[in-house]
DRENDO-1510 file (C-alpha; in Angstrom, 1 decimal, always signed):
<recs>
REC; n; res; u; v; w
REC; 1; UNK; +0.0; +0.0; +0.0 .
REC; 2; UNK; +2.8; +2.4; +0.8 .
REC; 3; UNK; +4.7; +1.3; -2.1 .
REC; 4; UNK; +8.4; +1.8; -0.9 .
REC; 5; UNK; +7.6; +3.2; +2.1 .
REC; 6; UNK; +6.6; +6.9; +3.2 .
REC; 7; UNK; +9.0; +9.7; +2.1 .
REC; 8; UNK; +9.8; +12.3; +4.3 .
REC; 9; UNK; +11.1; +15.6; +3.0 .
REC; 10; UNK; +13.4; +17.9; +5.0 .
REC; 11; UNK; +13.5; +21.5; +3.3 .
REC; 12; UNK; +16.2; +23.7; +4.0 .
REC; 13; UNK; +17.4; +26.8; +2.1 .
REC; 14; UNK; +21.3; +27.0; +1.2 .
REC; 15; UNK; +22.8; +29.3; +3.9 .
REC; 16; UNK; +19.7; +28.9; +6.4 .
REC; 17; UNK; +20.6; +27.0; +9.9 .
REC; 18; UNK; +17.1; +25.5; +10.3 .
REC; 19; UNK; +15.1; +23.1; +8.6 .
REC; 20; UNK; +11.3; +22.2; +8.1 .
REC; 21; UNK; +10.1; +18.7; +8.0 .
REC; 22; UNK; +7.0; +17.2; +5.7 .
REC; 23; UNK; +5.7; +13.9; +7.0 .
REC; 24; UNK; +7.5; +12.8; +9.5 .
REC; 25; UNK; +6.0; +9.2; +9.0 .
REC; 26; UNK; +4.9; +6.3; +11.2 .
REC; 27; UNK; +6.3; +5.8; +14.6 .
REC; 28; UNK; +9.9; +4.4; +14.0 .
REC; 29; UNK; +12.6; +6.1; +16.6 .
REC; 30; UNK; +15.9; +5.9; +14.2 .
REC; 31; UNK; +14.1; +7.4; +11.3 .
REC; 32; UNK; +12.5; +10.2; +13.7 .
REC; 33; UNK; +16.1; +10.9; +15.1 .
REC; 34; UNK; +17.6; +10.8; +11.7 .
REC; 35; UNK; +14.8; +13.9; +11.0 .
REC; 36; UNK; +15.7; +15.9; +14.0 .
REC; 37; UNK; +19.7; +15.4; +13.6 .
REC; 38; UNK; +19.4; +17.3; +10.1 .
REC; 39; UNK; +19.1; +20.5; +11.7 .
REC; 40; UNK; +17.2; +23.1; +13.7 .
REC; 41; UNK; +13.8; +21.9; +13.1 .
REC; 42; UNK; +11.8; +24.6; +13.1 .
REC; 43; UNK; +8.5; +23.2; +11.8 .
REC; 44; UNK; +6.9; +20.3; +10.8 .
REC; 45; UNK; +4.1; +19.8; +8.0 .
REC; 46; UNK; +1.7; +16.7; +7.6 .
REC; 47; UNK; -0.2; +16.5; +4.7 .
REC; 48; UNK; -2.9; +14.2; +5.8 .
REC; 49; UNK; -4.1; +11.9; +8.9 .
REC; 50; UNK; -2.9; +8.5; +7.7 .
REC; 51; UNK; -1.1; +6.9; +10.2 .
REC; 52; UNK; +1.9; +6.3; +7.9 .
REC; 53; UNK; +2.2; +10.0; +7.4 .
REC; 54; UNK; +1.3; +11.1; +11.0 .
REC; 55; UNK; +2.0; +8.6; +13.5 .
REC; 56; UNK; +5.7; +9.6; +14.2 .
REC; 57; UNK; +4.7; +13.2; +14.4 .
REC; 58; UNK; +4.2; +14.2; +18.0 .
REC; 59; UNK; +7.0; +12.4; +18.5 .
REC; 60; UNK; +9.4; +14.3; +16.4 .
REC; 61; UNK; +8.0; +17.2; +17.9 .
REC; 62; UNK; +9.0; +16.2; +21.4 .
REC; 63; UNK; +12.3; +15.4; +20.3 .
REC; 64; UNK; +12.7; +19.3; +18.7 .
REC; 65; UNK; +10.3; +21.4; +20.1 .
REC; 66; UNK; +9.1; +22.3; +16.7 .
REC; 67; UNK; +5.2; +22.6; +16.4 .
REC; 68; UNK; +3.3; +20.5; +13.8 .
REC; 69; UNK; +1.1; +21.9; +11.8 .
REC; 70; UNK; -1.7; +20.1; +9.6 .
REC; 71; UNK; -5.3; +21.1; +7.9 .
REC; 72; UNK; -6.8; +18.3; +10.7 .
REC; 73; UNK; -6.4; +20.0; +14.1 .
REC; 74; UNK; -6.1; +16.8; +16.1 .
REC; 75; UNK; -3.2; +16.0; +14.2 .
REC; 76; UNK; -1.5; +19.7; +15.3 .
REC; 77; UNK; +1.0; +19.3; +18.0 .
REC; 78; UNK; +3.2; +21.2; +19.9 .
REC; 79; UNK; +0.7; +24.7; +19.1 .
REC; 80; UNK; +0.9; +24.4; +15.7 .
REC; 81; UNK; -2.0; +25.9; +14.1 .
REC; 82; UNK; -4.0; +24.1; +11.4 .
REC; 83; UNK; -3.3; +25.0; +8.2 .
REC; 84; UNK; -5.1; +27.1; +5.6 .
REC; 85; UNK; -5.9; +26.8; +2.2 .
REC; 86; UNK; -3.6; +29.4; +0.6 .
REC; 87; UNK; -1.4; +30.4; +3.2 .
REC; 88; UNK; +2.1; +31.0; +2.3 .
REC; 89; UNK; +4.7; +29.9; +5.2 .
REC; 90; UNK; +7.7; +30.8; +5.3 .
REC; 91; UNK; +10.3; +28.4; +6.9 .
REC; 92; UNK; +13.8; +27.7; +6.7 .
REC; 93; UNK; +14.3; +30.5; +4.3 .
REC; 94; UNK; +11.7; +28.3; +2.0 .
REC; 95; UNK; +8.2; +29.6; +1.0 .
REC; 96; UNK; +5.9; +27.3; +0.8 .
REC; 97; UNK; +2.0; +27.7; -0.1 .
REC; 98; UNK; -0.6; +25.3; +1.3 .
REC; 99; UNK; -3.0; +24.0; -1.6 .
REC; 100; UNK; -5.7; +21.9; -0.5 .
REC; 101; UNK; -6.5; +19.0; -2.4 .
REC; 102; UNK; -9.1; +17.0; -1.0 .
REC; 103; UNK; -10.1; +13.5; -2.7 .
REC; 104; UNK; -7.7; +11.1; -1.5 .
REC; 105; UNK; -8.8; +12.4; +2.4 .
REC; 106; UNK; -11.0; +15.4; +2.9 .
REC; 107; UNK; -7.9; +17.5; +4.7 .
REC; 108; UNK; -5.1; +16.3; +2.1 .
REC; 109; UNK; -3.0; +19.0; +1.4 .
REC; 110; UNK; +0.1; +19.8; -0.9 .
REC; 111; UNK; +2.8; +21.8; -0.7 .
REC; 112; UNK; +3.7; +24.2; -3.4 .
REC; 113; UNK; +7.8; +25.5; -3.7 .
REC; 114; UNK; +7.4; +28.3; -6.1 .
REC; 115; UNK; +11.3; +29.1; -5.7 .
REC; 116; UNK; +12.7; +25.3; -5.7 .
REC; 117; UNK; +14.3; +25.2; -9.4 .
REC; 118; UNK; +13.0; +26.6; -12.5 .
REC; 119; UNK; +9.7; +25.4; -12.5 .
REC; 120; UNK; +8.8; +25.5; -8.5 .
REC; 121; UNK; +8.1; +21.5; -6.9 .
REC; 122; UNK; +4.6; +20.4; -5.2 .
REC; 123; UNK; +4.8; +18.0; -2.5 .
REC; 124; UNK; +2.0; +15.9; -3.0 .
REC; 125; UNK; +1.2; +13.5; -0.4 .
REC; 126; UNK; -1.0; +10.5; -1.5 .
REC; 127; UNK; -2.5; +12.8; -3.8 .
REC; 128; UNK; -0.4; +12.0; -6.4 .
REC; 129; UNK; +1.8; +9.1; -6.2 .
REC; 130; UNK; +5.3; +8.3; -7.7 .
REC; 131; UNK; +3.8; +5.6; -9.0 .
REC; 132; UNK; +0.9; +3.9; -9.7 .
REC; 133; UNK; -2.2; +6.1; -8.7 .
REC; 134; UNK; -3.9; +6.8; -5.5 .
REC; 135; UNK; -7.1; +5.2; -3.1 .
REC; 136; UNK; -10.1; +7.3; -2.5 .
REC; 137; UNK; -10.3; +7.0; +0.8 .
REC; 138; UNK; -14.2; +6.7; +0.6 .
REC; 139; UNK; -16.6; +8.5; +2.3 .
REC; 140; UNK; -14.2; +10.6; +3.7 .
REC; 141; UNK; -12.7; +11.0; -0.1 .
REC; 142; UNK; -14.9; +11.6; -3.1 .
REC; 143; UNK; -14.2; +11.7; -6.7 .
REC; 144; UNK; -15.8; +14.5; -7.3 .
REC; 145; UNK; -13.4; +16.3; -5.4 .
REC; 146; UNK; -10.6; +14.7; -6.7 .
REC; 147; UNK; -11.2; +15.8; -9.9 .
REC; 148; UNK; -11.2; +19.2; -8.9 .
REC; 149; UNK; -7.8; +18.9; -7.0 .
REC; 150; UNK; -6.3; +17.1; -9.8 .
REC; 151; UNK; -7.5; +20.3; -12.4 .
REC; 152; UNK; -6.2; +22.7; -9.8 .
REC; 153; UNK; -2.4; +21.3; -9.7 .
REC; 154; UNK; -2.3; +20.6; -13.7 .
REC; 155; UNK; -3.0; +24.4; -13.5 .
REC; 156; UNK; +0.7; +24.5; -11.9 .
REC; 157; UNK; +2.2; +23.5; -14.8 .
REC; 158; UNK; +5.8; +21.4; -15.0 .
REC; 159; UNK; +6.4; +21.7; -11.4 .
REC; 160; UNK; +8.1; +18.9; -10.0 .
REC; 161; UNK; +6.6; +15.9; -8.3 .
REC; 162; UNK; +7.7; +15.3; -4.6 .
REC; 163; UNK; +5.6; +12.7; -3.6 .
REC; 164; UNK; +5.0; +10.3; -0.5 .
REC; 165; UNK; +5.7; +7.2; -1.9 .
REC; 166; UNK; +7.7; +6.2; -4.6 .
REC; 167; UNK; +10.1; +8.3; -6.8 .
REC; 168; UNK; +10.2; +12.0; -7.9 .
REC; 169; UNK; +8.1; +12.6; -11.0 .
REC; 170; UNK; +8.9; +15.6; -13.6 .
REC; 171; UNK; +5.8; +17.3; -14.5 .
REC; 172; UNK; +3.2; +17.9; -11.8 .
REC; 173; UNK; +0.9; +19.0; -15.3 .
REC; 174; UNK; +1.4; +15.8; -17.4 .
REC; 175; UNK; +1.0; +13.4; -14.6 .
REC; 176; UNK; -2.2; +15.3; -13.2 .
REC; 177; UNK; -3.4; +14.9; -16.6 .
REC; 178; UNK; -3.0; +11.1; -16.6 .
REC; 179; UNK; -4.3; +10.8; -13.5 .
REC; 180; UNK; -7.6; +13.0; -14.9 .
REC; 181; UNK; -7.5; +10.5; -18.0 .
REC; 182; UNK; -6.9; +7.3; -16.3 .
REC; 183; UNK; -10.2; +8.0; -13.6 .
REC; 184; UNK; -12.4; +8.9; -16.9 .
REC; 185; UNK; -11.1; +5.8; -18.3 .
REC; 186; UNK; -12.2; +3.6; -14.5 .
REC; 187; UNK; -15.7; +5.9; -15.1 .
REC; 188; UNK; -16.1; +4.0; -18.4 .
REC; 189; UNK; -15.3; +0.9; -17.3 .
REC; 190; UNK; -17.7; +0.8; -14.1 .
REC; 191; UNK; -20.4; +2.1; -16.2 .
REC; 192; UNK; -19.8; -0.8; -18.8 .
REC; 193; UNK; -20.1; -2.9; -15.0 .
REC; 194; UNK; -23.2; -1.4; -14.0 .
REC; 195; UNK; -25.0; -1.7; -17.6 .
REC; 196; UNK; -24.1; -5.7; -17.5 .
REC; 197; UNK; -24.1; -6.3; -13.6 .
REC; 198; UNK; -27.7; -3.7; -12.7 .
REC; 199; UNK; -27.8; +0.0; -11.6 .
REC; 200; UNK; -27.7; -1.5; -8.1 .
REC; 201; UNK; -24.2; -3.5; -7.9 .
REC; 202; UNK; -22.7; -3.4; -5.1 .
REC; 203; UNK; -18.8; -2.2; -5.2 .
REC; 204; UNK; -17.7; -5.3; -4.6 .
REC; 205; UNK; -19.6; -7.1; -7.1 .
REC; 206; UNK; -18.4; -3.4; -9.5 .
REC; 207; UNK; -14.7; -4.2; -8.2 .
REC; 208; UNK; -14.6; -8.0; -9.0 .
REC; 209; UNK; -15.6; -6.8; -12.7 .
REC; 210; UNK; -13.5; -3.6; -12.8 .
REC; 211; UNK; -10.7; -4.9; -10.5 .
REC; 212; UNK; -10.4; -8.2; -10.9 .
REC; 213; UNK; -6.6; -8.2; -11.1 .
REC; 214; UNK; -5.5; -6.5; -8.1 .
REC; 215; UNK; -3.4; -8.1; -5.4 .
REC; 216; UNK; -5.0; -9.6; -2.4 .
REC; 217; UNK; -3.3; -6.6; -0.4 .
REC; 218; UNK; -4.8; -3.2; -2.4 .
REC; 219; UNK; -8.1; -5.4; -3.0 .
REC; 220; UNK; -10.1; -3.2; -0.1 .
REC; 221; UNK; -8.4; -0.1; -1.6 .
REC; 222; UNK; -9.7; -0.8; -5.0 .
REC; 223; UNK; -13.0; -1.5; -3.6 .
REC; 224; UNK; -13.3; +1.6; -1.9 .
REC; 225; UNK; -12.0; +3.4; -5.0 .
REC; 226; UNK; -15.2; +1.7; -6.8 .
REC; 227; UNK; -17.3; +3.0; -3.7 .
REC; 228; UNK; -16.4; +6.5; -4.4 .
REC; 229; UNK; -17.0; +6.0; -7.9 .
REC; 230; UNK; -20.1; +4.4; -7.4 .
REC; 231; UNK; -20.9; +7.6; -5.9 .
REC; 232; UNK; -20.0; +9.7; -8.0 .
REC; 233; UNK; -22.3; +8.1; -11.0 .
REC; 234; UNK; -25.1; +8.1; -8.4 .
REC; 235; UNK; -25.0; +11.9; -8.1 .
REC; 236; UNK; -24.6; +12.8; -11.3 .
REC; 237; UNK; -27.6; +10.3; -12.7 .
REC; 238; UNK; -29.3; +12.1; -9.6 .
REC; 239; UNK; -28.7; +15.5; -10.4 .
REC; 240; UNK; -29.8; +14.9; -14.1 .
REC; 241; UNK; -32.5; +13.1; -13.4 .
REC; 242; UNK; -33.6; +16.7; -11.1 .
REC; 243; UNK; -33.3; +19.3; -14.2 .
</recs>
């Protein structure tokens, strides 16, 4: 599920002492000491509750007094305020703007480095992975607001991808695109499900058509996937069905 593990990110400007930390990860006291030895941690960013992402957080803050700061307020230690769609922080001599991107989680957030290289980086969190492509964390996730996320950092054009798991990706817009294209392409394909299984299929019985060959181990993530997707379809047939 976390494909090669969670990737935390330590940003630090060249000259500047301190250093700001993006998901600290799950609960594992080498890694968490490895974070606070590479410098003055002076903040520390989640961008979503998942345990993989958060679970070593309060933790990290203990060991450097730096305050964490996430859109979900019980994931805030150390009086770090919840963040804010749009807010621009500025932290070890980096400026970094909170985008929130709901879809994958309602609070998912990324975090947008206008002045790292030519074309800025996003660190995405789960919302867009190095590889492979997200969960819908369903109900707290929808599609519906996915898609709008994903429109909203195509818009950023090549920036790079930092994400959680797996390996830096070149162009935030192409690979937001792909990921626009590839859940058009899952829409298809459940519809062609529901027009052979019945408007009423369950997402399992839509996941076993759609999904059938997933591993054992991302099988509840693909149903849920289909659940948000599901939906999706639902409101939509609903909403035409009102005009």
């Amino acid at each position: 599920m976390s494909l090669d593990g969670t990737n935390s990110y330590v940003l630090q400007a060249p000259g500047t002492p301190s250093v700001a930390v993006v998901d600290p990860g799950p609960l594992e006291e080498p890694h968490l000491r490895a974070l606070a030895d590479s410098g003055d941690v002076e903040l520390i960013l989640v961008t979503h509750r998942h345990a993989d992402h958060t679970a070593g957080s309060a933790r990290l803050q203990e060991l450097t007094g730096a305050p964490v700061r996430a859109a979900d307020p019980a994931h805030c230690h150390g009086g770090g305020q919840p963040l804010r769609d749009g807010e621009v922080i500025h932290a070890a001599g980096v400026e970094i703007t909170v985008l929130a991107s709901p879809g994958h989680t309602s609070d998912s957030v990324c975090f947008h480095l206008p002045g790292d290289g030519v074309y800025g980086s996003v660190l995405t969190g789960d919302t867009i992975l190095g590889r492979g492509t997200t969960m819908l964390d369903f109900p707290d996730g929808t599609l519906g607001s996915y898609l709008a996320t994903l429109e909203r950092l195509q818009a950023l054009g090549p920036a790079t991808v930092l994400p959680a798991h797996g390996p830096v990706l070149p162009s935030l817009e192409a690979v937001a695109r792909d990921y626009r294209l590839h859940r058009q392409d899952r829409l298809d394909q459940i519809r062609a499900a529901l027009d052979r299984l019945g408007r009423d299929a369950t997402a399992g019985e839509v996941a076993d058509a759609v999904y059938s060959d997933v591993v054992p181990s991302v099988r509840r993530a693909a149903e849920q996937s289909v659940a948000a997707q599901l939906h999706y379809l639902r409101k939509e047939a609903g909403q035409a069905s009102g005009r």
